[in-house]
Biopython code that builds the backbone (N, CA, C, O; Angstrom):
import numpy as np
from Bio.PDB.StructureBuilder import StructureBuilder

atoms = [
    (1, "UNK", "N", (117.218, 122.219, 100.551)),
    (1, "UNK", "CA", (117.142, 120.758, 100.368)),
    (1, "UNK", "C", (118.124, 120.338, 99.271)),
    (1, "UNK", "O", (118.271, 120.880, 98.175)),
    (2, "UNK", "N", (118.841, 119.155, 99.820)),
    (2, "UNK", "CA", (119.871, 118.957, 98.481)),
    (2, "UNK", "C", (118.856, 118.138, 97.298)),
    (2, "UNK", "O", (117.866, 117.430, 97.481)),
    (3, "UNK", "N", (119.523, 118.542, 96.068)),
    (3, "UNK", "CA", (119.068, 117.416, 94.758)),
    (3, "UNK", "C", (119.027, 116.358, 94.811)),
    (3, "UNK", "O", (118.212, 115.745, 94.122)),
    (4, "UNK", "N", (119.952, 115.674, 95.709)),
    (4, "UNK", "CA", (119.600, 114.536, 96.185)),
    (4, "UNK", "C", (118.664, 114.448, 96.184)),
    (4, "UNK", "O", (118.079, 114.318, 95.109)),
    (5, "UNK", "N", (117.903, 114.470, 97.507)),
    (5, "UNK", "CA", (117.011, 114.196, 98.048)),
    (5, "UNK", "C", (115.931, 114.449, 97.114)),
    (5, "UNK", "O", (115.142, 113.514, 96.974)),
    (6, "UNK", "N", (115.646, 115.874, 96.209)),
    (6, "UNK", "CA", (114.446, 115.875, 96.061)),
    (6, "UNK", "C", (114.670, 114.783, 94.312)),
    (6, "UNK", "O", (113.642, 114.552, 93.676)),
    (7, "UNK", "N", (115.787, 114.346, 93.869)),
    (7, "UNK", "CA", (115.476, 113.366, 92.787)),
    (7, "UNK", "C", (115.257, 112.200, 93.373)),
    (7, "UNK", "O", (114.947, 111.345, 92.544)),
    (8, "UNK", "N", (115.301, 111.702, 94.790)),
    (8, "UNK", "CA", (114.801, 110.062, 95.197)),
    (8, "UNK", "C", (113.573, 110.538, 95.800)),
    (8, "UNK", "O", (113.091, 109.696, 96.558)),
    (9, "UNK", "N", (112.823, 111.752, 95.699)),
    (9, "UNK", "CA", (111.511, 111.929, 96.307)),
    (9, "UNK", "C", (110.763, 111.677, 95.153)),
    (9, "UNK", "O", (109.890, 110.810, 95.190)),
    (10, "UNK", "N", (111.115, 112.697, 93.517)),
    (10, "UNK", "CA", (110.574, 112.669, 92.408)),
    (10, "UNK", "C", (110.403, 110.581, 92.351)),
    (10, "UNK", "O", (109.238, 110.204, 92.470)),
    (11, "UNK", "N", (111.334, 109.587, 92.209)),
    (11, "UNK", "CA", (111.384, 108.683, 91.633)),
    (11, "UNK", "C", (110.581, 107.769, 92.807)),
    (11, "UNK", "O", (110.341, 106.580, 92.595)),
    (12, "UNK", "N", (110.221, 108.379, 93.960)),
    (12, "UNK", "CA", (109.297, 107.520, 95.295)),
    (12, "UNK", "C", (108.162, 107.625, 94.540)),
    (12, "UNK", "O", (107.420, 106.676, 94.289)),
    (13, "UNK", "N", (107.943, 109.174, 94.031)),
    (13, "UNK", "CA", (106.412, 109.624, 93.342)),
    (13, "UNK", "C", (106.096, 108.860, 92.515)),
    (13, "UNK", "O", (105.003, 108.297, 92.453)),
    (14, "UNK", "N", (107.060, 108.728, 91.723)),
    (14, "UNK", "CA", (106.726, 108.052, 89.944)),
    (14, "UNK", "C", (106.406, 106.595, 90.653)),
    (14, "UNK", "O", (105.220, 106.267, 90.677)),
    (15, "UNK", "N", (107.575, 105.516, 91.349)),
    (15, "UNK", "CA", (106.895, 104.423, 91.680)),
    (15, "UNK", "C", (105.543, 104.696, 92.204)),
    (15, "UNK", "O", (104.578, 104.441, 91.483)),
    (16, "UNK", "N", (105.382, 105.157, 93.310)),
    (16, "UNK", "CA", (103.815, 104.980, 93.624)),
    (16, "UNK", "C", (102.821, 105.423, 93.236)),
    (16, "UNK", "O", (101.802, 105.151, 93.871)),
    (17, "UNK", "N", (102.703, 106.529, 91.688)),
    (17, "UNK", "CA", (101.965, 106.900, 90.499)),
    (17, "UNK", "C", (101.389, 105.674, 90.300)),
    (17, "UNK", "O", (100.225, 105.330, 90.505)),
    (18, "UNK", "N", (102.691, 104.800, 89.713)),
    (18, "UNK", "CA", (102.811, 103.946, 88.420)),
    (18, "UNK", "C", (101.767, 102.616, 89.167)),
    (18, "UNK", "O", (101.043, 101.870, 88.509)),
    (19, "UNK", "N", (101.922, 102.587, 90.584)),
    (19, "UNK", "CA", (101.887, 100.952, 91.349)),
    (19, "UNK", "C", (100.174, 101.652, 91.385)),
    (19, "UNK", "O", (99.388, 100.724, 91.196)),
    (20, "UNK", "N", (99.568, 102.757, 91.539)),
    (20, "UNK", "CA", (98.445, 102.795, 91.766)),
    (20, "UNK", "C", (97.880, 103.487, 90.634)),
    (20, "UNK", "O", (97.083, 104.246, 91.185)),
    (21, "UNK", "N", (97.769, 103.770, 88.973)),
    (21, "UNK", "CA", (97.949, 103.417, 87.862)),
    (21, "UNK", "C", (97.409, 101.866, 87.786)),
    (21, "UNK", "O", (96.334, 101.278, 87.664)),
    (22, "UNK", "N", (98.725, 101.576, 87.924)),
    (22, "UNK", "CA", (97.951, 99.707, 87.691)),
    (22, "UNK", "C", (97.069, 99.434, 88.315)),
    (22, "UNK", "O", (96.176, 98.955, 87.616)),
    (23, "UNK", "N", (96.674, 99.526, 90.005)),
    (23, "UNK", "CA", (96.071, 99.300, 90.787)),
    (23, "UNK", "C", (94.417, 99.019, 89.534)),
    (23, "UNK", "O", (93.710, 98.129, 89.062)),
    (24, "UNK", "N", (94.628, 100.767, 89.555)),
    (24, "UNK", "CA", (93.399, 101.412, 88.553)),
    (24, "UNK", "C", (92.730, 100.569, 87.614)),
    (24, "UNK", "O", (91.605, 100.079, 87.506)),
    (25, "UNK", "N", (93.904, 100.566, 86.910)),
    (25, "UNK", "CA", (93.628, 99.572, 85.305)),
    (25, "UNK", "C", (93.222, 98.326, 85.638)),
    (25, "UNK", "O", (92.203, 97.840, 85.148)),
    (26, "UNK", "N", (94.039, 97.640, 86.571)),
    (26, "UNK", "CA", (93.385, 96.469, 87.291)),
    (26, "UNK", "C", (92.129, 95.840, 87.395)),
    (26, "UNK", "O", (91.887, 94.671, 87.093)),
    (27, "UNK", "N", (91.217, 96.813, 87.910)),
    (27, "UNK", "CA", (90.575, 97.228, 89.207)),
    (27, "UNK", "C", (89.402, 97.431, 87.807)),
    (27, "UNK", "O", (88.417, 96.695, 87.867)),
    (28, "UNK", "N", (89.495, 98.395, 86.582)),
    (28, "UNK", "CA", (88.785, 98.559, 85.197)),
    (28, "UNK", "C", (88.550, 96.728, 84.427)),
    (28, "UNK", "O", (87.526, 96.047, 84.383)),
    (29, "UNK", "N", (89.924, 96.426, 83.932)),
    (29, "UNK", "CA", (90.064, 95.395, 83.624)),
    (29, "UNK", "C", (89.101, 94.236, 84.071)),
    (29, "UNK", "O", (88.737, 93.430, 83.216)),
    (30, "UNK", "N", (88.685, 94.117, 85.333)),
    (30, "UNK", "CA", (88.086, 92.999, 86.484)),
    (30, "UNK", "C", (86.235, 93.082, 86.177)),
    (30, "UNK", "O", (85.335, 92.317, 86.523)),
    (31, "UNK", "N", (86.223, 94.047, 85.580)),
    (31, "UNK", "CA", (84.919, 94.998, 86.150)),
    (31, "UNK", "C", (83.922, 94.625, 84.357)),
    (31, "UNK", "O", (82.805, 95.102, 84.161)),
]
sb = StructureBuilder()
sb.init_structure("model")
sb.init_model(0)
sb.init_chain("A")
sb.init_seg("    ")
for serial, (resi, resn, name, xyz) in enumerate(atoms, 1):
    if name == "N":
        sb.init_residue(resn, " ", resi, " ")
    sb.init_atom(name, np.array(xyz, "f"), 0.0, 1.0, " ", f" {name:<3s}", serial, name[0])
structure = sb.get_structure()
């Protein structure tokens, strides 16, 4: 697999960590 690919897979991960992270905190925050 080129580096490419697996550094825009690492940075897909981190966004959709981060977007469901907030989700989380959100979701605490409301409650």
């Amino acid at each position: 697999m080129p580096w490419a690919d697996l550094f825009e897979r690492a940075e897909a991960y981190e966004v959709e960590t981060d977007a469901i992270g907030a989700a989380l905190r959100g979701r605490r925050e409301r409650e």
